[in-house]
N, CA, C and O atoms as a MOPAC input file, in Angstrom:
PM7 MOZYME 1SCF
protein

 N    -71.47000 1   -59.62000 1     4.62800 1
 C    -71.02500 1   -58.27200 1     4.93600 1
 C    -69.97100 1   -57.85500 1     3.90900 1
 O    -69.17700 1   -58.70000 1     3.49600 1
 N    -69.92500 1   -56.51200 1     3.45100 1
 C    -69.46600 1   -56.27900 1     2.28900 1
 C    -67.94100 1   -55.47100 1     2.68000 1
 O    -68.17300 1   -54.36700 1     3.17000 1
 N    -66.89600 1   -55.68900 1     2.60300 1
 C    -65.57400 1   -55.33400 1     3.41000 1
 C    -65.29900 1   -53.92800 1     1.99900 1
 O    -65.30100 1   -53.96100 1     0.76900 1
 N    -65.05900 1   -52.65200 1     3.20800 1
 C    -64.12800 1   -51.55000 1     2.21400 1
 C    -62.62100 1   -51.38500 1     2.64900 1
 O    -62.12300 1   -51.75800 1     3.71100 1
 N    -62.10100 1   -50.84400 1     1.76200 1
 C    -61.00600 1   -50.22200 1     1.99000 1
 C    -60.73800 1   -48.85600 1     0.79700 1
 O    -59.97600 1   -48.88000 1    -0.16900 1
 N    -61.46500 1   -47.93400 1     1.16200 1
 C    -61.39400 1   -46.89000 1     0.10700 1
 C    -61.56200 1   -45.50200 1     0.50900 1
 O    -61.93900 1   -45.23000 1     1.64900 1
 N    -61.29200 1   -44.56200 1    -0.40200 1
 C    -61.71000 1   -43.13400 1     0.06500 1
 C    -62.87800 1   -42.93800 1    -0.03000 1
 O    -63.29600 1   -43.17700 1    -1.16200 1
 N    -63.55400 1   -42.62800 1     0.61000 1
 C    -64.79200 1   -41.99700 1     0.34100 1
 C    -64.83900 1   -40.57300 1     0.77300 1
 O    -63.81900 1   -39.99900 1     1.15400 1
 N    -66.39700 1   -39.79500 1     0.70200 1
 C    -66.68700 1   -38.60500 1     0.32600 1
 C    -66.59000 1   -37.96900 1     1.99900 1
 O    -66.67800 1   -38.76100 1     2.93700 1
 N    -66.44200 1   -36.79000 1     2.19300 1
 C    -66.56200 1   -36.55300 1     3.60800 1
 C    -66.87000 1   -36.69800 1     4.30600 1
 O    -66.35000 1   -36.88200 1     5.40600 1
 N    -68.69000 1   -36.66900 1     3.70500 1
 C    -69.45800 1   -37.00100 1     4.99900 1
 C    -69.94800 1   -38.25600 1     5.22600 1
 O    -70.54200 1   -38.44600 1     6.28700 1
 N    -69.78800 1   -39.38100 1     4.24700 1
 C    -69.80900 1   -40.46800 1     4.40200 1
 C    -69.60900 1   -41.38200 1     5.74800 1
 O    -70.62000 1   -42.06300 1     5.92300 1
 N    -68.56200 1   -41.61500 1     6.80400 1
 C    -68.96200 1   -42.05800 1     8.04400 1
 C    -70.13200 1   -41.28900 1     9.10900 1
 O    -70.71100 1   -41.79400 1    10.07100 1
 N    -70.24100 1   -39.91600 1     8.56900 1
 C    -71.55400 1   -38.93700 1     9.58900 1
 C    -72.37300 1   -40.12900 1     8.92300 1
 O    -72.53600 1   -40.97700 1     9.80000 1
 N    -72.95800 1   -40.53800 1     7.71900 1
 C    -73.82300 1   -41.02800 1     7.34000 1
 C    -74.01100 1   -42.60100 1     7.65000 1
 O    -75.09500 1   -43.08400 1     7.97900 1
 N    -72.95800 1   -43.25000 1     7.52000 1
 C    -73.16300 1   -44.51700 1     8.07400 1
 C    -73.22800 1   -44.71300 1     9.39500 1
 O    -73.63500 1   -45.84700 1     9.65100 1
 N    -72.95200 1   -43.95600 1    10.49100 1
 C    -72.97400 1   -43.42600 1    11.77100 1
 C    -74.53000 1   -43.48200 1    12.04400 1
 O    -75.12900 1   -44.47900 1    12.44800 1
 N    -75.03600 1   -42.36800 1    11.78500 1
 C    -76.72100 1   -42.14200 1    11.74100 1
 C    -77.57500 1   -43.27900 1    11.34900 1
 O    -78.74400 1   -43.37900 1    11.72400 1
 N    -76.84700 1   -44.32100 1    10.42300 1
 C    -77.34100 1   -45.70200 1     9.58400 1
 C    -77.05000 1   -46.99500 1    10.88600 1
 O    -77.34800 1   -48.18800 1    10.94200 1
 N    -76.48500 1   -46.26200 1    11.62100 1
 C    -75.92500 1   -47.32200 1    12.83900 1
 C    -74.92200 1   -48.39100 1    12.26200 1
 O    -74.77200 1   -49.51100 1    12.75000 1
 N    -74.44100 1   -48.03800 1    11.46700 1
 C    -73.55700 1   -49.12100 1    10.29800 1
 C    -71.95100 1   -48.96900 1    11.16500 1
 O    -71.29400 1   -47.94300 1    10.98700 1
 N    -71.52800 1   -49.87000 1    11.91500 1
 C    -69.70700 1   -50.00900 1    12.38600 1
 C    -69.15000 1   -49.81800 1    11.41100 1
 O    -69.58800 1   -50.36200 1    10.39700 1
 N    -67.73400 1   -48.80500 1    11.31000 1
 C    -66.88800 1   -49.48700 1    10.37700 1
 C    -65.78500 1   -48.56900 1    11.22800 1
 O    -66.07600 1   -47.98700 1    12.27300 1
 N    -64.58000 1   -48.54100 1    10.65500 1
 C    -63.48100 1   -48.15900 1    11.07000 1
 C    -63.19500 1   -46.68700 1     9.78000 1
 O    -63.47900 1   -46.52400 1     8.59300 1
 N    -62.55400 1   -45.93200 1    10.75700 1
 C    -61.48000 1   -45.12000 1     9.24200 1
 C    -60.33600 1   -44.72600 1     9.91100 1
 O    -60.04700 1   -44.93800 1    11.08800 1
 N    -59.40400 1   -43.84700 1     8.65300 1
 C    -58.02200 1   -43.55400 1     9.05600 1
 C    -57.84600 1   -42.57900 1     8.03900 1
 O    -58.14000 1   -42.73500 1     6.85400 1
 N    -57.21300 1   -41.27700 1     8.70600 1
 C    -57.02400 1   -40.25400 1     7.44400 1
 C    -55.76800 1   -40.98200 1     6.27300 1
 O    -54.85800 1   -41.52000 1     6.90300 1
 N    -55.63300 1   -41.05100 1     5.02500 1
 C    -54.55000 1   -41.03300 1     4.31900 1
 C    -53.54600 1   -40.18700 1     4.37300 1
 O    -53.61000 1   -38.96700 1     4.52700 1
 N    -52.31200 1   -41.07300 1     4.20000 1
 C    -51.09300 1   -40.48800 1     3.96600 1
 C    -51.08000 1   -39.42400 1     3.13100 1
 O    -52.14200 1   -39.53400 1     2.51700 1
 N    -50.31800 1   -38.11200 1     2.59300 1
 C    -50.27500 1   -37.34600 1     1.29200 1
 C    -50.08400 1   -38.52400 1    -0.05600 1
 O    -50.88000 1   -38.92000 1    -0.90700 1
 N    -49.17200 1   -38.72600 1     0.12100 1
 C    -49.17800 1   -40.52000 1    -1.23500 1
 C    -50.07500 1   -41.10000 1    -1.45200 1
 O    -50.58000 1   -41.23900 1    -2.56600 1
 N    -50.60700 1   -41.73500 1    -0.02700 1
 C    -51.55200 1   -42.46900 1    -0.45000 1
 C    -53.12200 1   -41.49400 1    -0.72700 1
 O    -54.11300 1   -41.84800 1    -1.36500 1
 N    -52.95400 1   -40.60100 1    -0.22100 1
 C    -54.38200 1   -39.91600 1    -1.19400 1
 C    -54.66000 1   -39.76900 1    -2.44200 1
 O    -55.71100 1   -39.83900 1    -3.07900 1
 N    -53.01100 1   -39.44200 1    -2.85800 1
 C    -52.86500 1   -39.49300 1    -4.32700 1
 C    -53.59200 1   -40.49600 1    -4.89900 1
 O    -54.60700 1   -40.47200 1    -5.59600 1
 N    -52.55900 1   -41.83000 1    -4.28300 1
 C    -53.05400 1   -42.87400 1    -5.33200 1
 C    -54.59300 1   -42.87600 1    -4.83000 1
 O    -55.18100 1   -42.31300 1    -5.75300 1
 N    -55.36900 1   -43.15300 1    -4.03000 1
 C    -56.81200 1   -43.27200 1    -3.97900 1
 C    -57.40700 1   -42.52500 1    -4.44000 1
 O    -58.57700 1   -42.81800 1    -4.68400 1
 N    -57.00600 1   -41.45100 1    -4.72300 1
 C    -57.92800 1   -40.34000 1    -5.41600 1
 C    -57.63900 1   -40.68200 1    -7.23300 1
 O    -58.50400 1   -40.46900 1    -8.08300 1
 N    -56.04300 1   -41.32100 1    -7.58400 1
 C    -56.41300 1   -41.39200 1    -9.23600 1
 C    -57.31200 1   -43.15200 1    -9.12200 1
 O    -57.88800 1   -43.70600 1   -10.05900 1
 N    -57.18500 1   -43.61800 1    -7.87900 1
 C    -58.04600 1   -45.20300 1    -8.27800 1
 C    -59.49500 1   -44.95700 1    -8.35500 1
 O    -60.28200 1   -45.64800 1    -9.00100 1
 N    -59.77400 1   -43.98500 1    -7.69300 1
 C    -61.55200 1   -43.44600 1    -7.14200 1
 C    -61.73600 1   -42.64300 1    -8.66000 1
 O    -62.89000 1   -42.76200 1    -9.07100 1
 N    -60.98900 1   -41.98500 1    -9.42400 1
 C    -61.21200 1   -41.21500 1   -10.68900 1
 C    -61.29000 1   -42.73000 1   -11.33800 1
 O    -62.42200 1   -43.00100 1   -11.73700 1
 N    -60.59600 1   -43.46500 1   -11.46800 1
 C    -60.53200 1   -44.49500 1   -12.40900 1
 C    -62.02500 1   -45.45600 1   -12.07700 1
 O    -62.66100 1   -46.04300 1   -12.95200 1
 N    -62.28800 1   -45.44000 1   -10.95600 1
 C    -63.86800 1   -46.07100 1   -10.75900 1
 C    -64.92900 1   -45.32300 1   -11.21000 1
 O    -65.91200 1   -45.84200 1   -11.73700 1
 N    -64.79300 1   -44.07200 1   -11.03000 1
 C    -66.08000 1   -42.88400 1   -11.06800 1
 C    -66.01100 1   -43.12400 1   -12.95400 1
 O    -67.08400 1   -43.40500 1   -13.48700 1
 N    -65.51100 1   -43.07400 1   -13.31500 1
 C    -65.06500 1   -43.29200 1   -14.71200 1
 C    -65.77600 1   -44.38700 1   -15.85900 1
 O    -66.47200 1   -44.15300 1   -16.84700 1
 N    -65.27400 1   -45.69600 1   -15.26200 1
 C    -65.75000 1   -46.79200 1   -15.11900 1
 C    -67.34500 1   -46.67900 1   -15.16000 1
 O    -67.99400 1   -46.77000 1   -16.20200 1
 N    -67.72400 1   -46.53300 1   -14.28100 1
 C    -69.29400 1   -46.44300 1   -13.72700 1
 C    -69.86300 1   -45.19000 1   -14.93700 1
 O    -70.83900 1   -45.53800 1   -15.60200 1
 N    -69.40100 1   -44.07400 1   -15.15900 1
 C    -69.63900 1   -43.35500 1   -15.78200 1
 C    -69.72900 1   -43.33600 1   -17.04400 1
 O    -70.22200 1   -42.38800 1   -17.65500 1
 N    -69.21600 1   -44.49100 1   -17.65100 1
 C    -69.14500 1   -45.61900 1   -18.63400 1
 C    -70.42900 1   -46.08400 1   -19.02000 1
 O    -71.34000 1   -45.70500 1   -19.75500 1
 N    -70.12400 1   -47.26100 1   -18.09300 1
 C    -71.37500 1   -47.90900 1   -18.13600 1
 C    -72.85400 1   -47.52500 1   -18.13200 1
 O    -73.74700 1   -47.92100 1   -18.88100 1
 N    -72.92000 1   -46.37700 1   -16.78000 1
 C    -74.18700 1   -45.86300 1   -17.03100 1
 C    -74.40000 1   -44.56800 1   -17.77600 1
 O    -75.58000 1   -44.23500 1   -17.66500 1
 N    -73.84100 1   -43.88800 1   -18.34800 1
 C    -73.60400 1   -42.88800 1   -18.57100 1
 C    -74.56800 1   -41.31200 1   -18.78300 1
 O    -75.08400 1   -40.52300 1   -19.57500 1
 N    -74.19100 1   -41.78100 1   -16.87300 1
 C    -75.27000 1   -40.85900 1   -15.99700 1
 C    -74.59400 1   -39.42200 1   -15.21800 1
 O    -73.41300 1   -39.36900 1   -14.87800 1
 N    -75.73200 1   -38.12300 1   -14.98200 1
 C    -75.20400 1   -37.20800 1   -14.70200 1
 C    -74.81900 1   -37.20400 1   -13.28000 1
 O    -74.24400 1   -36.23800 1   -12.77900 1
 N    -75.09600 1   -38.16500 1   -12.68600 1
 C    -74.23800 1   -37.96100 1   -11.32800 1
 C    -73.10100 1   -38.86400 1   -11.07700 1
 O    -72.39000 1   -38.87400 1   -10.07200 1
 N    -73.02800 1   -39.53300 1   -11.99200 1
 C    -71.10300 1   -40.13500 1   -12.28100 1
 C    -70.60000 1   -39.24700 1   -13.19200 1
 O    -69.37800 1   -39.33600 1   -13.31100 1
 N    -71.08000 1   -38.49900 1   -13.81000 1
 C    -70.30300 1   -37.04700 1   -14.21800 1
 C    -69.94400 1   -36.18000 1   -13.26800 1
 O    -69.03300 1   -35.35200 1   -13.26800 1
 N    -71.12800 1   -36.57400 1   -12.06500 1
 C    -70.74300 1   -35.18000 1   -10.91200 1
 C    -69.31100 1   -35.86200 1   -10.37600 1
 O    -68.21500 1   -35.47100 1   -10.77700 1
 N    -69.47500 1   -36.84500 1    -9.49600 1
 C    -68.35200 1   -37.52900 1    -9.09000 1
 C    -67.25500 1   -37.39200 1    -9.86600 1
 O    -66.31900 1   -36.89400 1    -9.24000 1
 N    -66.98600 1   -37.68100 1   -11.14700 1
 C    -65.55300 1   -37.92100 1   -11.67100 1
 C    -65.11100 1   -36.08600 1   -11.87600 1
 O    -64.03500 1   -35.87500 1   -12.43600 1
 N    -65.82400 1   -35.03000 1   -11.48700 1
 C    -65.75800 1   -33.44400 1   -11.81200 1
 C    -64.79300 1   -33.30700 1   -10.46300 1
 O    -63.66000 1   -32.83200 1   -10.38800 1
 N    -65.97700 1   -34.12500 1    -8.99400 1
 C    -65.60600 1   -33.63600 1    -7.57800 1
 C    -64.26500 1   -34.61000 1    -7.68800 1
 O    -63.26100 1   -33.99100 1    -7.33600 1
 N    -64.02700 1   -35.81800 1    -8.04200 1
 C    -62.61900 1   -36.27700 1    -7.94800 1
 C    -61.68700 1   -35.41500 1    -8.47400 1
 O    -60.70200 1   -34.93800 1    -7.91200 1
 N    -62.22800 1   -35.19200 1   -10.03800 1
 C    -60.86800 1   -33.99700 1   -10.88600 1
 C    -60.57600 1   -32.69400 1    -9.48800 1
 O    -59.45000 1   -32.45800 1    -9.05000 1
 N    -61.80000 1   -32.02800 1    -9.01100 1
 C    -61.52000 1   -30.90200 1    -8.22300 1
 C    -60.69700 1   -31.28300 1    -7.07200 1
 O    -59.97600 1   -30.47400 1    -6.48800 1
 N    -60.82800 1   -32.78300 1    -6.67900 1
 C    -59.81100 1   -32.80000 1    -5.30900 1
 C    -58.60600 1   -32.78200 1    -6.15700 1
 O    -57.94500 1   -31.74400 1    -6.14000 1
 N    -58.13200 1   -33.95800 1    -7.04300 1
 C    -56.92000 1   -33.62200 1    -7.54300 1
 C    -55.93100 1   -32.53900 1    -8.07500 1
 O    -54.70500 1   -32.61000 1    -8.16600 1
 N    -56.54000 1   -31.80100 1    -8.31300 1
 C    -56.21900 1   -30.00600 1    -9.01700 1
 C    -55.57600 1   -29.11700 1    -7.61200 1
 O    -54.95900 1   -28.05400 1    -7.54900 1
 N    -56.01200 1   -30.04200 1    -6.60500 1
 C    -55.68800 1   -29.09300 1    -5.17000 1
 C    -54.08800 1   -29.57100 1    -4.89000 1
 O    -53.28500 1   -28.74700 1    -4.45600 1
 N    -53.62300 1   -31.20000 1    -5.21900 1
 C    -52.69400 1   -31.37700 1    -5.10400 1
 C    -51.19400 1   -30.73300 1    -5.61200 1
 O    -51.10100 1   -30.31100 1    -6.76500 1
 N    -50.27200 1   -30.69400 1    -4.87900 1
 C    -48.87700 1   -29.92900 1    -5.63300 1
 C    -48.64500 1   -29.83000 1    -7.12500 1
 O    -48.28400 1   -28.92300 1    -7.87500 1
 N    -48.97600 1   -31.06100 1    -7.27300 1
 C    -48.05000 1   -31.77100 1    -8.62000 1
 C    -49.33900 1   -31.63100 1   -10.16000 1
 O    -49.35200 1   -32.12200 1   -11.28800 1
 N    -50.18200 1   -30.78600 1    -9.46600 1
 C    -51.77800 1   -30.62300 1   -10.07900 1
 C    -52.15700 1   -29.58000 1   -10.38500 1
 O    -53.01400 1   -29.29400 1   -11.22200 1
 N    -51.49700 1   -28.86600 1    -9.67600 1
 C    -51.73100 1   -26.97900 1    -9.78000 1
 C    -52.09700 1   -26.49200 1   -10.64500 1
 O    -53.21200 1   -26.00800 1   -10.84400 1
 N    -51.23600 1   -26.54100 1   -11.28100 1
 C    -51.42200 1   -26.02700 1   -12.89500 1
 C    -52.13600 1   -26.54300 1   -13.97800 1
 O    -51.99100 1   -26.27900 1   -15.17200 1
 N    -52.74900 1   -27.13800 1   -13.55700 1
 C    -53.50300 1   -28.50500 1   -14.69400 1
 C    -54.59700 1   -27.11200 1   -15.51100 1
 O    -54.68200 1   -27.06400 1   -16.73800 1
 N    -55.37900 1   -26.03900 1   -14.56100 1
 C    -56.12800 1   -25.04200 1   -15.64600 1
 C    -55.48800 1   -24.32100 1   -16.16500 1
 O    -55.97000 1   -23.68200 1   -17.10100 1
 N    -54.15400 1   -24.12800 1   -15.77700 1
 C    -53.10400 1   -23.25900 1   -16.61200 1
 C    -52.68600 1   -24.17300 1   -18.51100 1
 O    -52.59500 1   -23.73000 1   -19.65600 1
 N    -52.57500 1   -25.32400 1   -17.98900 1
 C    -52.28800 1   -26.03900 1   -19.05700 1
 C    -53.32700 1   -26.43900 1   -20.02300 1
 O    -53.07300 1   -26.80100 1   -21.17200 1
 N    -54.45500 1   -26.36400 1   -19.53800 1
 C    -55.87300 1   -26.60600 1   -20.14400 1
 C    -56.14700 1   -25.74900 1   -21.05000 1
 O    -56.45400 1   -26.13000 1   -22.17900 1
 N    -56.07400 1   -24.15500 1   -20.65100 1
 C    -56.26100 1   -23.15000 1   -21.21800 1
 C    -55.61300 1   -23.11600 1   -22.50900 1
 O    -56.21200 1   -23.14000 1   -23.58400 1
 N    -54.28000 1   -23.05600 1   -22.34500 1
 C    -52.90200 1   -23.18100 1   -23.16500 1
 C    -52.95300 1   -23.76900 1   -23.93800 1
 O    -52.50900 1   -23.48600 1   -25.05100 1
 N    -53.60400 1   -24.97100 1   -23.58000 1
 C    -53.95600 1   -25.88600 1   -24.61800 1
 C    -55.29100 1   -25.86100 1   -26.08200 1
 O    -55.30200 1   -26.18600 1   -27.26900 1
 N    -56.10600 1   -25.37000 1   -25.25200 1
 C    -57.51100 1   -24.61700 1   -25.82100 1
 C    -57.30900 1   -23.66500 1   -26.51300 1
 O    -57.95500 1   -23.55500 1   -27.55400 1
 N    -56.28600 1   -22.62000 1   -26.12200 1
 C    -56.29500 1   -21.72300 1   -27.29300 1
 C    -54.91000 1   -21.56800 1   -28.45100 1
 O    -54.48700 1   -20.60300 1   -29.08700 1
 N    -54.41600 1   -23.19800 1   -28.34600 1
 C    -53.28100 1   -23.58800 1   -29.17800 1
 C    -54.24600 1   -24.51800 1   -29.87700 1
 O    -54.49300 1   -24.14300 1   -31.02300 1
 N    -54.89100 1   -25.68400 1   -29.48800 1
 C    -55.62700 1   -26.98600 1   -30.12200 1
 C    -57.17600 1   -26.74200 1   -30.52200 1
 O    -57.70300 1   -27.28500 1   -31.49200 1
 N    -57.92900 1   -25.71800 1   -29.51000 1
 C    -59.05000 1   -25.61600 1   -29.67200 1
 C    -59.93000 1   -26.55700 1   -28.82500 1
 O    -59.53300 1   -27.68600 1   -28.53800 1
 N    -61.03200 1   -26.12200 1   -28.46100 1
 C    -62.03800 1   -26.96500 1   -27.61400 1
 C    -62.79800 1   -28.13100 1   -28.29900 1
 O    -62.48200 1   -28.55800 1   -29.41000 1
 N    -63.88100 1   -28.64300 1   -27.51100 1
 C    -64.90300 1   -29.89600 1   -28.55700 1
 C    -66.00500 1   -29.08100 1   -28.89200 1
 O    -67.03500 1   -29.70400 1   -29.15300 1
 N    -66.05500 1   -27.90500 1   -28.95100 1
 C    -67.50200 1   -26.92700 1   -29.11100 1
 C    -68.20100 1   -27.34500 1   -30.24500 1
 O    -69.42300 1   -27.49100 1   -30.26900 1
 N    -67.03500 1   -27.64700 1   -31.70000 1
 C    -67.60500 1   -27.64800 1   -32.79600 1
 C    -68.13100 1   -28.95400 1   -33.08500 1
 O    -68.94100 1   -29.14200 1   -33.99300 1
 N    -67.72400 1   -29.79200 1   -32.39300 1
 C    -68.44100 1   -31.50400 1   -32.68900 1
 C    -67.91300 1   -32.09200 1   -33.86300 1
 O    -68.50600 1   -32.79500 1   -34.68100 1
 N    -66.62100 1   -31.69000 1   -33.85300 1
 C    -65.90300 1   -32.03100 1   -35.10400 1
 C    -65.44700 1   -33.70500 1   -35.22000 1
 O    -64.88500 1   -34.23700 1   -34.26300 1
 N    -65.68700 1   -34.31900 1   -36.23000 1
 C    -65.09900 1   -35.94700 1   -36.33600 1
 C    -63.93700 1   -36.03500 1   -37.56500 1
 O    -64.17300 1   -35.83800 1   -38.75700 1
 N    -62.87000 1   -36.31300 1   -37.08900 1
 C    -61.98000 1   -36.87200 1   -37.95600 1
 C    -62.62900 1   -37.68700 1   -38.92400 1
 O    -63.79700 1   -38.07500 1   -38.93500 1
 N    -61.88500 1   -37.85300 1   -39.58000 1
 C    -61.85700 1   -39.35600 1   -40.32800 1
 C    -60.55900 1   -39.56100 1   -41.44400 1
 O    -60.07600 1   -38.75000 1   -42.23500 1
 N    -60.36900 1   -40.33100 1   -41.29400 1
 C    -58.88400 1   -41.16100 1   -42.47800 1
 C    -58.25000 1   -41.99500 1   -41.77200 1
 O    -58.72100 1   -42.65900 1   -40.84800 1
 N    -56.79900 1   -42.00700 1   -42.29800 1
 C    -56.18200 1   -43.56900 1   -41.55300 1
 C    -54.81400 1   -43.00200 1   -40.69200 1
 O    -54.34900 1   -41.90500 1   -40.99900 1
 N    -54.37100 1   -43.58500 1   -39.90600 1
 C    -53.30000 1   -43.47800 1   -39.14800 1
 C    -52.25100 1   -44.19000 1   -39.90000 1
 O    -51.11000 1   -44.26900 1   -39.44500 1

């Protein structure tokens, strides 16, 4: 039997429910969502890596979108922007090259 302790997606216990699958849950603290939500980005990531597939792209998008909701996150498209039209986007497929 395979033991969790993680966030998962909303409807995830409706689904293991219907699967007749036991398990337990508990809403997270505000803190601790934080941290599970940057450890769950850091897995979706990972995986998104390795396989580098469009639905571990979806996941690590729906993790970025929960995080952006948080206080300390708000502004993250304010700064994006700001940034884009100071640095510029990846549109052009541009590659460095020389030495550091």
């Amino acid at each position: 039997m395979t033991e969790y302790n993680k966030l998962v997606r909303d409807k995830i216990p409706e689904i293991l429910s219907k699967k007749g699958i036991i398990y337990k849950k508990r809403i997270a603290s505000a803190r601790e969502y934080k941290i599970e939500l940057v450890k769950k980005l850091d897995e979706e990531v990972k995986e998104f890596l390795e396989k580098k597939d469009l639905y571990e792209l979806a996941d690590i998008m729906e993790v970025i979108d929960a995080l952006k909701k948080l206080p300390e996150y708000k502004k993250v498209e304010e700064i994006k922007k700001a940034k884009k039209k100071q640095r510029g986007g990846f549109n052009k497929r541009i590659i460095l090259k020389g030495q550091k």
